[in-house]
C-alpha positions in Angstrom: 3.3 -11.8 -5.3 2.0 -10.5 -1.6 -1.2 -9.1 -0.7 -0.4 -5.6 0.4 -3.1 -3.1 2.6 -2.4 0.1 2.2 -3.9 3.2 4.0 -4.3 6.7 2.7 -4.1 5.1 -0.9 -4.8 8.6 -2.5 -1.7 10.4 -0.6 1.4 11.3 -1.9 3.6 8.7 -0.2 1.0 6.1 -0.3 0.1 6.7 -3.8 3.9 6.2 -4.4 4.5 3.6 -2.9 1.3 1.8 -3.9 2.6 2.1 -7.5 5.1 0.6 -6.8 4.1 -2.4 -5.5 1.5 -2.6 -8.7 4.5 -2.3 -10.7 6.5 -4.9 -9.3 3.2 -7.2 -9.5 2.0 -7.3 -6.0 -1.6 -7.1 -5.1 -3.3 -4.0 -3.5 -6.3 -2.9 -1.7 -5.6 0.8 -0.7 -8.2 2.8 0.8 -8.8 6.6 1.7 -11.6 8.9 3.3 -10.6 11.4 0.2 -10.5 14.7 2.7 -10.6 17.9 1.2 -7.1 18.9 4.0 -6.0 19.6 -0.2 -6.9 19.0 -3.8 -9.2 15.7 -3.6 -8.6 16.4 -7.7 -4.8 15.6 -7.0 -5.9 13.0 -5.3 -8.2 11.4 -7.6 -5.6 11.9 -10.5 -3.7 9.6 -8.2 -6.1 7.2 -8.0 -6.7 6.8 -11.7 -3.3 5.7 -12.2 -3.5 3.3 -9.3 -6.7 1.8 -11.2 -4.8 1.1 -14.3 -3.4 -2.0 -12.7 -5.8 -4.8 -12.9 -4.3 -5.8 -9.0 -5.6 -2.7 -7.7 -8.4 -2.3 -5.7 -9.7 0.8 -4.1 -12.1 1.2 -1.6 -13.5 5.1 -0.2 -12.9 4.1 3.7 -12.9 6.7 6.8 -10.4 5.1 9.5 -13.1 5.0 12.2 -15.1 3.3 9.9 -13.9 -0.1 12.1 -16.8 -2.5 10.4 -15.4 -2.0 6.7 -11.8 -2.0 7.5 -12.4 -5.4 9.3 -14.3 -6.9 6.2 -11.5 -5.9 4.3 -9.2 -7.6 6.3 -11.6 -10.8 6.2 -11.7 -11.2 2.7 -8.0 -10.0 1.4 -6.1 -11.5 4.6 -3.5 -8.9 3.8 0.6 -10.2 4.4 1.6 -7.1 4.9 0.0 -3.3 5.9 1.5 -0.1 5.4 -0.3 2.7 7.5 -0.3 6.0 5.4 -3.3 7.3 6.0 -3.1 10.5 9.1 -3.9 13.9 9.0 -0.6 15.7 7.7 0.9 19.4 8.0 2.0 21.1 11.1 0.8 24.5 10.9 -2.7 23.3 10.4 -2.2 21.1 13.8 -2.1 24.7 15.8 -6.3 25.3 14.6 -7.4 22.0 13.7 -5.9 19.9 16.9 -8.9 17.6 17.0 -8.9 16.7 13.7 -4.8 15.0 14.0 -6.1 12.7 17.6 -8.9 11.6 15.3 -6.3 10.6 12.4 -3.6 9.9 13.5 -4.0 8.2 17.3 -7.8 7.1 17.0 -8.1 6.4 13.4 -4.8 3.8 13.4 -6.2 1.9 16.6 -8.8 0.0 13.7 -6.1 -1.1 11.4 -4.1 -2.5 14.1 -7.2 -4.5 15.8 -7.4 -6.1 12.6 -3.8 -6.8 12.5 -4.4 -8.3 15.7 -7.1 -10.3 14.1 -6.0 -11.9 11.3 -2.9 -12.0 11.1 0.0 -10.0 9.5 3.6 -10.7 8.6 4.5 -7.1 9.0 2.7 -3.6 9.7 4.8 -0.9 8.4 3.9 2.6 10.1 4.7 5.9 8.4 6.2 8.1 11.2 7.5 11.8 11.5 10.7 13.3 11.5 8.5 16.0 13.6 9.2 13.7 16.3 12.3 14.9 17.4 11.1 18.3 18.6 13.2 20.2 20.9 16.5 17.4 20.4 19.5 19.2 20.0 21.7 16.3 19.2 23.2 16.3 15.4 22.0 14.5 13.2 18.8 13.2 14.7 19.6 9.0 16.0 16.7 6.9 16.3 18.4 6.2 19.4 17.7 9.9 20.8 15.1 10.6 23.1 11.8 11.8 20.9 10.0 13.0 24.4 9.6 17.0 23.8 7.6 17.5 20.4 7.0 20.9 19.5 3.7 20.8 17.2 0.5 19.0 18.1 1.4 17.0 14.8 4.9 15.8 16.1 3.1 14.7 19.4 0.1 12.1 17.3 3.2 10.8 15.4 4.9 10.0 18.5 1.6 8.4 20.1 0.9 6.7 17.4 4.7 5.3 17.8 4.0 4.2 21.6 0.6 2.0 20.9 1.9 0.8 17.8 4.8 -0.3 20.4 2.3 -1.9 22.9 0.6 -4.2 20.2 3.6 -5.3 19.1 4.5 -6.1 22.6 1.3 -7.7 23.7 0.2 -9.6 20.7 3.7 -10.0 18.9 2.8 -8.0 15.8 6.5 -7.4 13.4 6.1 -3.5 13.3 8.6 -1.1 11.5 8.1 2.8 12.5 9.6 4.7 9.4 10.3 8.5 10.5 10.5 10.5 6.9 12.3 13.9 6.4 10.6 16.1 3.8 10.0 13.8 1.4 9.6 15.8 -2.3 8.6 14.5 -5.9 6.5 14.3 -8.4 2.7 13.8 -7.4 3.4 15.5 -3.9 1.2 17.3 -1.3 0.4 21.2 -2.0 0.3 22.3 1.2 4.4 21.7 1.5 7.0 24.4 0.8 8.5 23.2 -2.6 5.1 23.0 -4.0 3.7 25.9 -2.5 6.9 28.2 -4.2 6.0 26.2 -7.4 3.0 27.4 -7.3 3.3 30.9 -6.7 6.5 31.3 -9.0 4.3 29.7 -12.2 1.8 32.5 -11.3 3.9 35.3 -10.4 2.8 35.3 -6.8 5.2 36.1 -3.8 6.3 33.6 -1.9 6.4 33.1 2.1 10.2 32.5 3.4 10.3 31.8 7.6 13.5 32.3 9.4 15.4 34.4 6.3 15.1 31.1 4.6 18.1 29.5 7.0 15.7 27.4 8.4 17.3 24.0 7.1 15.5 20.5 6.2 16.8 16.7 5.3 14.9 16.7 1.8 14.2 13.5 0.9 13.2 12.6 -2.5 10.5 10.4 -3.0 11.6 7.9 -5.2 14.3 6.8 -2.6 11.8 6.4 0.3 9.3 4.0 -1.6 12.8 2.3 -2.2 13.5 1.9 1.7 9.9 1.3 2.1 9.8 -2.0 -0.3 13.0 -3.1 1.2 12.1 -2.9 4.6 8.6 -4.9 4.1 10.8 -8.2 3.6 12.6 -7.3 7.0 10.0 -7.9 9.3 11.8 -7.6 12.9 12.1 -10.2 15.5 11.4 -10.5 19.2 15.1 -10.1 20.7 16.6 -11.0 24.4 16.7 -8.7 26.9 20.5 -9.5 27.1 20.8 -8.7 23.2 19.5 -4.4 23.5 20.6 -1.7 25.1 17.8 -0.6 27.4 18.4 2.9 27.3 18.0 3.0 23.2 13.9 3.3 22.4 14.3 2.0 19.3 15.0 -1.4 19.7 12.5 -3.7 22.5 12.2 -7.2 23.3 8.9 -6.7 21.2 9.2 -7.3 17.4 9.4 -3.4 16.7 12.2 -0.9 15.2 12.4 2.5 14.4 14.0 3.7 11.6 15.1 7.1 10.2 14.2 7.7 6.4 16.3 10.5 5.3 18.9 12.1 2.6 21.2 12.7 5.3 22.4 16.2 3.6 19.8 19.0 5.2 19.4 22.2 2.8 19.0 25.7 3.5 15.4 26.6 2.8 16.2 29.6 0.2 18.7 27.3 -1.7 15.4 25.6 -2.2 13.9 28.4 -3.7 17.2 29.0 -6.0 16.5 25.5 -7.4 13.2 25.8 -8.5 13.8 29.4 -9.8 16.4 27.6 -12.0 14.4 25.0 -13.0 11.2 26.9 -13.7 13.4 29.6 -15.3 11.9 32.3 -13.5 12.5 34.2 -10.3 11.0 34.4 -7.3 9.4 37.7 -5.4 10.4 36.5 -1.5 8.1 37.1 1.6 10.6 36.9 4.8 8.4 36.2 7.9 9.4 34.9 11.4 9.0 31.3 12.3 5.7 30.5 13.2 5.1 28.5 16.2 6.0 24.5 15.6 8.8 25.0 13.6 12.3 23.3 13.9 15.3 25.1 12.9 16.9 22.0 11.3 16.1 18.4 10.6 19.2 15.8 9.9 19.1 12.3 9.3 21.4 9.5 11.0 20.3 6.5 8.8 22.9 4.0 9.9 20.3 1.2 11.2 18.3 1.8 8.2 21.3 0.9 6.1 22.7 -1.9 8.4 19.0 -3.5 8.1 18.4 -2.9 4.5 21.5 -1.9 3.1 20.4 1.3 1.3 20.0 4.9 2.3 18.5 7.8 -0.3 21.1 9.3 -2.2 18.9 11.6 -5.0 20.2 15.3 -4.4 18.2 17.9 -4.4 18.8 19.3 -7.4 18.3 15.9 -9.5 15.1 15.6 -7.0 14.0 20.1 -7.7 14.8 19.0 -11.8 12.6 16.2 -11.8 9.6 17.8 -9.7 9.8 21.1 -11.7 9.6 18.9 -15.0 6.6 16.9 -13.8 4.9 20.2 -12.2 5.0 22.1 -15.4 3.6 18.8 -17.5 0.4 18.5 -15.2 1.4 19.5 -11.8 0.2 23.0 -11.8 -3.2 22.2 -12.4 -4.1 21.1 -8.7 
């Protein structure tokens, strides 16, 4: 049993992945600020599952809120922290720009000074595929430049990436930098595409399509990220020789810190997205084609090779397995948020 800290406790992938844990009987103190960005009942429906588990403990914290994160720090001495907790969504970036520096560059500072502190084996950040921005290079290597983000989103990710790079550097914290592609599933966020078209379907609502639905994304289903996730926790990295890394690659350093992609490696066509849940909802959608909005890529594609030379696993649910089982839960319970 470890003693796992986990941020943004009441979000999708944290949520997930806290369960998890619980499951496989670890011990967990998650915490989340509970922002209304969506459904804080979807949230809170999270939650009560999470508070099931006897090992669970939950505690309403903001990230700037540096005093309480440190006490909890002081009395759970956590092995292990996974960083959720960040303002998500790239369209909302463009208006709400403040908000994501806050989150996602200010807000993780606190979690790492306590790292610093006490003591972890391993911090664990959850990164963006967003990262990669304007790369043109097929599919998208953790060894590719990530220098020319496109949303205000992509750019906090990518901060977030460089300090978490200089802690590990100057005080020889183990940090893993997980970049997700659309991850999908049960329990997920509202504000994304498959939920949103779930949504509107169920109420006979049209639905908005960008790019003639071409637009293409590595959907990652979510079961087989909390599996890469638990996996990687074990693997905290080591420093390595200057001798041993290629200096040109930024995801390896001499610092105990990796980057790893998190994808399903086979990248779908937006509207054969929509085809799936049509199926599996058994109704058909009325389509809204609009441009693509500013911030958008036209394609995200995972290389996953050091993920499955360090772990030995990649995701391999399709997306139609992953669209069937998502449908099924959101027409139990999910349409209520």
């Amino acid at each position: 049993m470890k003693k796992i800290f986990v941020t943004g406790g009441a979000g999708f992938l944290g949520f997930s992945t806290a369960k998890r844990l619980l499951e496989t009987g670890h011990q967990v103190v998650a915490i989340d600020n509970l922002n209304p960005y969506y459904s804080v009942k979807l949230k809170e429906a999270r939650l009560a599952i999470l508070k099931q588990y006897s090992a669970c403990q939950f505690e309403r914290v903001d990230l700037m809120e540096k005093k309480k994160i440190e006490e909890i720090f002081a009395w759970f001495k956590p092995e292990c922290v996974i960083h959720f907790a960040a303002q998500a969504g790239v369209r909302y970036s463009l208006t709400n720009p403040y908000s994501y520096v806050e989150s996602n560059v200010s807000g993780m500072v606190p979690i790492l000074e306590s790292c610093r502190k006490y003591g972890v084996y391993h911090f664990l950040l959850a990164s963006s595929s967003s990262v990669y921005g304007m790369n043109r290079q097929i599919p998208f290597k953790v060894s590719d430049p990530a220098d020319h983000p496109v949303s205000i989103y992509a750019a906090t990710k990518k901060a977030a990436e460089l300090i978490a790079h200089a802690y590990s550097h100057l005080f020889s914290i183990p940090i893993s930098c997980m970049r997700f592609f659309t991850v999908y599933g049960p329990w997920g966020r509202p504000d994304m595409a498959y939920y949103k078209f779930a949504q509107s379907i169920f109420l006979n609502k049209s639905i908005d399509v960008y790019g003639e639905g071409k637009l293409k994304r590595d959907y990652t289903y979510v079961d087989d990220v909390v599996e890469a996730i638990i996996r990687l926790m074990d693997r905290a990295p080591q420093r390595q020789r200057e001798s041993e890394i290629d200096g040109m690659n930024p995801s390896v350093s001499t610092a105990p810190f990796r980057i790893h992609n998190i994808g399903n490696r086979q990248p779908a066509e937006v509207i054969d997205l929509v085809k799936l849940i049509e199926k599996y909802m058994g109704k058909k959608a009325t389509i809204h084609y609009l441009p693509i909005p500013p911030g958008d890529v036209e394609l995200t594609y995972a290389d996953t090779s050091t993920l499955e030379k360090e772990i030995g696993y990649a995701p391999t649910t399709s997306l139609e397995e992953g669209i069937c089982r998502f449908v099924e839960w959101f027409l139990k319970e999910g349409y209520l948020f």
